[in-house]
NULUMKOL-194597 format. One record per atom (N, C-alpha, C): residue in three letters; x negated, y, z. Coordinates in steps of 0.2 Angstrom, whole numbers, plus 5000, padded with zeros to 4 digits. Layout:
<sites>
ALAXYZ/...
</sites>
This chain:
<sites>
UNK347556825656/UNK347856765658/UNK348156745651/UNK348256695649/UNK348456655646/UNK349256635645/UNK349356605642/UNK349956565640/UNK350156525644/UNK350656505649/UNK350856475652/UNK351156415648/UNK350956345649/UNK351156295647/UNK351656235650/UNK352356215647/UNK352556185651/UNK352356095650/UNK352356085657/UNK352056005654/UNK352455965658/UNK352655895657/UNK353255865660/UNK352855825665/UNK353155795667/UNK352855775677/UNK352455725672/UNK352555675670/UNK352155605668/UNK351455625665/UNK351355685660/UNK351055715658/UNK350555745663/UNK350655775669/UNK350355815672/UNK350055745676/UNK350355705676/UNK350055645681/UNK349655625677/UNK349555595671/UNK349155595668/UNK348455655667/UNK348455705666/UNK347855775666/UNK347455765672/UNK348055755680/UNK347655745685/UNK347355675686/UNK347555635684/UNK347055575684/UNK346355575680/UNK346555605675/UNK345755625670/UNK345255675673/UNK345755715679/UNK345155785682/UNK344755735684/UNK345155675690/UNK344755655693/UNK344255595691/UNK344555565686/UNK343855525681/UNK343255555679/UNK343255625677/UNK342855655674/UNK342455705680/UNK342855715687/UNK342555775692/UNK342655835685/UNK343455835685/UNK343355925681/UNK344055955686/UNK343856025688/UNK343956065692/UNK344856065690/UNK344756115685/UNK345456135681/UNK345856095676/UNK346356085676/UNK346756065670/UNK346656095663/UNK346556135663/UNK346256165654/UNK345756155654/UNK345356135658/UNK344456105654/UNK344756035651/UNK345356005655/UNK345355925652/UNK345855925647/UNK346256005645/UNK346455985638/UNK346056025634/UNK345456065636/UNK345056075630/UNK344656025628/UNK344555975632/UNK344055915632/UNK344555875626/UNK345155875626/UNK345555825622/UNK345555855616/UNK345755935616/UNK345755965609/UNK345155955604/UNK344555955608/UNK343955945606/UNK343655875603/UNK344055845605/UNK344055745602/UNK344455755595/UNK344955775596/UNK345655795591/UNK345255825586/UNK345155885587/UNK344655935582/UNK343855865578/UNK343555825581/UNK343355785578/UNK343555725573/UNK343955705577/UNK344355685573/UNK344555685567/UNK344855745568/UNK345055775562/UNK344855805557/UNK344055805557/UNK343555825554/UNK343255755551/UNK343255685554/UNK342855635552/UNK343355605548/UNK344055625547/UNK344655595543/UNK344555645537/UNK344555715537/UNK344455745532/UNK343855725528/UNK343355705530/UNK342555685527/UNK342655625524/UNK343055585526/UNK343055515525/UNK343355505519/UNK344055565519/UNK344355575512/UNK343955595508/UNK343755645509/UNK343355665504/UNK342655625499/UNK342455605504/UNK342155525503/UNK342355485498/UNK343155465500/UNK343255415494/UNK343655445489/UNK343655525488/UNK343955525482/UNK343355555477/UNK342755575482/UNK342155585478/UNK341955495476/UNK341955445479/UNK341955395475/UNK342355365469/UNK342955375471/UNK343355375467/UNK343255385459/UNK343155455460/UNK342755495454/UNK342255465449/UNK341855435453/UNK341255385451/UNK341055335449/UNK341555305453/UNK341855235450/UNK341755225444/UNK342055215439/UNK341855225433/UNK341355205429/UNK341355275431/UNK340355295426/UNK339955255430/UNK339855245437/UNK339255195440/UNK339555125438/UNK340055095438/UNK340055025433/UNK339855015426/UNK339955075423/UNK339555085416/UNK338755055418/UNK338655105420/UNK337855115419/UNK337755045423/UNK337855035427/UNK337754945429/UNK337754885427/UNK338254915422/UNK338254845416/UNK337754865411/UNK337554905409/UNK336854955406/UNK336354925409/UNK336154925414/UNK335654885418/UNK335554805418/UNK336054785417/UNK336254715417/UNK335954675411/UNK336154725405/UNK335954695398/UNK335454695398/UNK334854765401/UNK334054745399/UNK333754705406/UNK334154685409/UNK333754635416/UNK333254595412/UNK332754565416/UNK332354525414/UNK332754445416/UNK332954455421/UNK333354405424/UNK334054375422/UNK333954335418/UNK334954335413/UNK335254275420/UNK335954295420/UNK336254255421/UNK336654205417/UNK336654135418/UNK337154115413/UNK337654085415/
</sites>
């Protein structure tokens, strides 16, 4: 058996509204259902950072090199 959790009345009314939205038996399948959302989350915000500080990074050097491509265009702008 597990850990005994205390949860406040508004809370609890809440968990039991989502059993019955979803047809889930127990109340710890609906907060491993939430943890499980959370844990994504959590996971697309880390990637997302990561993302932009690996752009960040590159910035830079990718504006170089595309103003590099710019001079030998065939296409000038003027």
């Amino acid at each position: 058996m597990g850990i005994p959790l205390m949860i406040q009345k508004k809370d609890n009314e809440r968990i039991e509204h989502l059993k019955k939205d979803f047809g889930i038996e127990k109340k710890i399948d609906v907060i491993r259902m939430a943890l499980s959302l959370m844990e994504k989350e959590a996971q697309r915000i880390a990637r997302v950072r990561r993302w932009k500080h690996a752009a960040k990074l590159v910035a830079n050097n990718s504006h170089k090199v595309n103003k590099e491509f710019q001079r030998h265009s065939r296409i000038k702008e003027d």
